[in-house]
C-alpha positions in Angstrom: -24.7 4.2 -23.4 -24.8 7.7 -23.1 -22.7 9.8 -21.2 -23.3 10.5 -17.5 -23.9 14.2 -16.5 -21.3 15.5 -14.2 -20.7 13.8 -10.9 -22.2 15.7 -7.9 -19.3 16.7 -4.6 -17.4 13.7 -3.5 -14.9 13.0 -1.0 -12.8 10.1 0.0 -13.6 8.2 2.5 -11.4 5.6 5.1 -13.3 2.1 4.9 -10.1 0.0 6.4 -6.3 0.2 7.4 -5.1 0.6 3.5 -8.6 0.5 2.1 -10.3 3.7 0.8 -13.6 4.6 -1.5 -14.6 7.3 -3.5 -18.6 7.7 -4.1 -19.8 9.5 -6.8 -23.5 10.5 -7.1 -25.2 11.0 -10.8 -28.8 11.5 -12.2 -28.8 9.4 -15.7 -32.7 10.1 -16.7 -33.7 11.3 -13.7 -32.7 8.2 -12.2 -30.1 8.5 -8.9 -27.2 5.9 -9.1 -23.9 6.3 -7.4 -20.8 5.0 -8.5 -17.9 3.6 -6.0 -14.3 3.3 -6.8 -11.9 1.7 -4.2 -8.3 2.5 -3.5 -6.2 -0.7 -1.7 -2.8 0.1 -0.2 -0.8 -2.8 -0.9 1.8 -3.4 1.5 3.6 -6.8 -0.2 5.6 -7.4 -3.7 6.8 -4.8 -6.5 3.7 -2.4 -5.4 4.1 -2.2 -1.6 3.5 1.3 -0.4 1.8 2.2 -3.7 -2.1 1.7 -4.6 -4.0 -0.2 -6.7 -7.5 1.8 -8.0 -11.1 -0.2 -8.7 -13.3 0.9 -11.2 -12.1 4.5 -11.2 -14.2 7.5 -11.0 -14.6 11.2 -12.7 -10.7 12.3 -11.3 -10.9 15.9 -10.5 -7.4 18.0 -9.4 -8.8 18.2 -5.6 -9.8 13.9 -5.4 -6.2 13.6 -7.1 -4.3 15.4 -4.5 -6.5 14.2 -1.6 -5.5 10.2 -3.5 -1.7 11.6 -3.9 -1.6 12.4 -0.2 -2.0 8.6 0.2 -0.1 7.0 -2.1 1.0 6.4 -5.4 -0.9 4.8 -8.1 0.7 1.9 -9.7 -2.3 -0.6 -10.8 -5.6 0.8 -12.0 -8.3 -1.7 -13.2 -11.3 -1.7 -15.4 -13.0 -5.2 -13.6 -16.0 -5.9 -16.3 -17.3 -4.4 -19.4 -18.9 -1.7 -18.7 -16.8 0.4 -16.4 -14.5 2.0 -18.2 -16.3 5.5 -18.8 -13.3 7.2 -17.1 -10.7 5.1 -17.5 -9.0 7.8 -20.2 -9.1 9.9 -17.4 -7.5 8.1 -14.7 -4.7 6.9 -17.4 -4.0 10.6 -18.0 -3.7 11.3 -14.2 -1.4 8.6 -13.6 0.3 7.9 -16.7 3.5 5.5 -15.2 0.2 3.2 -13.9 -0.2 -0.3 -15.0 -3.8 -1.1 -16.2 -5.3 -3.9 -15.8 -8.7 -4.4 -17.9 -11.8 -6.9 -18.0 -10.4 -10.1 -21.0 -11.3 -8.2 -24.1 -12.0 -4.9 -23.4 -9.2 -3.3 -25.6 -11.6 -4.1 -28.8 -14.7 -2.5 -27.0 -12.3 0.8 -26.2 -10.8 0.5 -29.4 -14.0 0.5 -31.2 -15.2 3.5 -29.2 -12.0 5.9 -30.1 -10.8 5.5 -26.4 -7.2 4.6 -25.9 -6.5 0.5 -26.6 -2.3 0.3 -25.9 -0.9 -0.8 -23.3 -3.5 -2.6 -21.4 -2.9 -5.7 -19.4 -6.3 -8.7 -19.7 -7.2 -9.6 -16.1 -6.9 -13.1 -16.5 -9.6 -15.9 -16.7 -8.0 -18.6 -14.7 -5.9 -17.5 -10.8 -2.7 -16.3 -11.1 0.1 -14.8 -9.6 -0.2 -11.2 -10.4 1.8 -8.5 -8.8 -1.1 -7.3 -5.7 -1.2 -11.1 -5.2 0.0 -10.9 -1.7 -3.0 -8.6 -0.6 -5.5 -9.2 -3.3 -7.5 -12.8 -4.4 -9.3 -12.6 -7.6 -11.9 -14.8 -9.1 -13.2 -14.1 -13.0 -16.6 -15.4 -13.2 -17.2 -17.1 -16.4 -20.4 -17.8 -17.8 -21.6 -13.9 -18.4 -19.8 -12.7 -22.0 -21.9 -9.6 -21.1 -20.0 -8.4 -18.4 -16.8 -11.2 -18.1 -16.1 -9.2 -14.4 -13.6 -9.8 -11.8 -14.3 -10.4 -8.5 -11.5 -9.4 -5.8 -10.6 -10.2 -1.8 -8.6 -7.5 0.2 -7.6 -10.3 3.0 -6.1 -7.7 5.2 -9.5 -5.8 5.9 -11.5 -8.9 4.8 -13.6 -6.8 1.6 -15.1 -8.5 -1.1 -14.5 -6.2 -3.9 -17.5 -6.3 -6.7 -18.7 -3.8 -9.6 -21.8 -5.3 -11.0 -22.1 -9.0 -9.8 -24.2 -7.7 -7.0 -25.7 -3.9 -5.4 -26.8 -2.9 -2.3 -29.4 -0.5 -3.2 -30.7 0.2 0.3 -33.2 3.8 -0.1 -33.7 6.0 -2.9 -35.8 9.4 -2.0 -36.9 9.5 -5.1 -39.9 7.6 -6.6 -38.7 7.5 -10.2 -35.5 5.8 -8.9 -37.2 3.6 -6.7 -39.1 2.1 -9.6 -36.2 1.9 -11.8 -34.6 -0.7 -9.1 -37.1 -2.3 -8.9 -37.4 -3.6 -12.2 -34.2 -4.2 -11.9 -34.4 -6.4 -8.9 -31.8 -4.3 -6.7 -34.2 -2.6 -4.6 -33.5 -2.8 -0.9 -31.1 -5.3 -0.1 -27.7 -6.8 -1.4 -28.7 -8.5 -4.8 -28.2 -9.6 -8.2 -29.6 -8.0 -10.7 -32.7 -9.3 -13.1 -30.1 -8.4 -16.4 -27.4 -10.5 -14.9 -29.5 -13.6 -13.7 -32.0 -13.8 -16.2 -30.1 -12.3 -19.3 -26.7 -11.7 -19.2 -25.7 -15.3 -17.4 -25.4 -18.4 -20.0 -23.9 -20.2 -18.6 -24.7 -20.7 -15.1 -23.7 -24.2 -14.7 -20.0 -22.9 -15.4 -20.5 -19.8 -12.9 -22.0 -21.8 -10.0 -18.5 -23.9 -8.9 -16.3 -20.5 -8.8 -19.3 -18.3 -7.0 -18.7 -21.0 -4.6 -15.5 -20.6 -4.5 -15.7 -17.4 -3.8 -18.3 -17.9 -0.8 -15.6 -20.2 0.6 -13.5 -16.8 0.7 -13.2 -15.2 4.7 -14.4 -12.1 4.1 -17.4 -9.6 6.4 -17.6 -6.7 4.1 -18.9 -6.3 0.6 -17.8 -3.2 -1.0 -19.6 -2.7 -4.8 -19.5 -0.2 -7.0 -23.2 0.6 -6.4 -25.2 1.0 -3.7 -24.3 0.8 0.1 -21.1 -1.2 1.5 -22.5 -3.9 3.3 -20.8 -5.0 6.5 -21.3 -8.0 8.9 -23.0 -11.3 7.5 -21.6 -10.3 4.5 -21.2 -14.5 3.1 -24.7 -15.3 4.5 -25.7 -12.1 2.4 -23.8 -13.1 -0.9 -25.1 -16.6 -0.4 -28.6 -15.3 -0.4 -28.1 -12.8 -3.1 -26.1 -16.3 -5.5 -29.2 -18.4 -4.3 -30.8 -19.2 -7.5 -27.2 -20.8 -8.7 -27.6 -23.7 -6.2 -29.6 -26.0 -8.4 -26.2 -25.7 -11.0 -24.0 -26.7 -9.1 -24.9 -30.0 -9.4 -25.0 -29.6 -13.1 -21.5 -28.8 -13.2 -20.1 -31.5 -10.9 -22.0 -34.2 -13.0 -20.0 -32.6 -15.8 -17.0 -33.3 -14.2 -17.2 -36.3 -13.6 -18.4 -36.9 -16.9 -15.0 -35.1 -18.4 -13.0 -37.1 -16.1 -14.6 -40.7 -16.5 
């Protein structure tokens, strides 16, 4: 992938009590995408008081004072595969930082010359990780393309997503407005066409956790592109996860055929 031209002015912006974004606005090809990173303020366990950073952003001095006014960072996370562009930089801005990486990702960094130590691997399965006590996670299997993490803020009740869904809502632009189109994001919270029709391989195994997941109490969707969507926000993602119904019942015959 080639690498982004500089960011255009960003600020940071309040979304909740303890629950921030940065937005970050790019031309790649002539194409406008934005990029959203988001800041929790955990208030429970070993990190109370200090923040935990989503999919970080191009770090310049004035975005790190205005994040240092705030808090201190203590868990930074790189949630799929493909966003860790800036994840060198946000290590050298906070280098006492645990980070916390999509399963496998230290090979792909590696192999790219981009720092590989002392990474943690999000895991695969739920456990009890030290944001526990603000923050659910769910890794959705099935996609060895992305292998992301989703994440629940229960305190402002946010969904927390990178790629597994965009809320493209209006593009000026008519290059850019084709370009999500073909990607089956334009206008409206969605999955892509890359991740339903190419990336997923496993959909049978990725149904029973997106349920899970829509079994979640949460009214906000916050990704890392596009708008963040607020109110229906489950009705939304159910829409959006539609086309995994007709699995589910794939994978619960399965089940029962493990456990008979």
């Amino acid at each position: 992938m080639p690498t982004p031209p500089p960011p255009l002015p960003h600020q940071i912006e309040s979304v909740d009590a303890s629950l921030w974004a940065v937005e970050q606005h790019r031309y790649l090809y002539g194409v406008h995408f934005r990029n959203r990173m988001t800041i929790v303020r955990l208030s429970v366990g070993p990190g109370a008081g200090r923040l935990w950073v989503h999919s970080p952003v191009s770090i310049d001095d004035e975005l790190a004072k205005a994040i240092a006014e705030i808090g201190e960072v203590a868990y930074i996370v790189a949630p799929n595969q493909a966003h860790y562009l800036w994840l060198d930089e946000a290590r050298a801005r906070w280098p006492e930082a645990e980070v916390w990486v999509s399963p496998g990702l230290g090979d792909k960094l590696a192999a790219k010359g981009m720092r590989s130590d002392g990474l943690h691997d999000l895991p695969n399965e739920p456990a009890e990780l030290a944001w526990g006590g603000d923050l659910d996670q769910r890794f959705i299997p099935g996609n060895a393309r992305l292998r992301e993490t989703l994440f629940l803020h229960r305190q402002s009740r946010s969904l927390i997503v990178c790629d597994f869904v965009m809320n493209v809502v209006e593009e000026p632009r008519r290059i850019a407005r084709w370009a999500w189109r073909a990607l089956g994001l334009y206008r409206g919270l969605r999955q892509s066409r890359p991740w339903r029709k190419w990336f997923t391989k496993d959909p049978a195994a990725q149904a029973p956790v997106v349920a899970q997941v829509l079994n979640w109490d949460f009214d906000r969707i916050i990704p890392t592109h596009g708008d963040i969507y607020e109110g229906d926000a489950r009705e939304a993602l159910r829409q959006a996860t539609d086309w995994l119904r007709e699995h589910e019942a794939t994978s619960e015959h399965a089940s029962l055929a493990d456990s008979a």
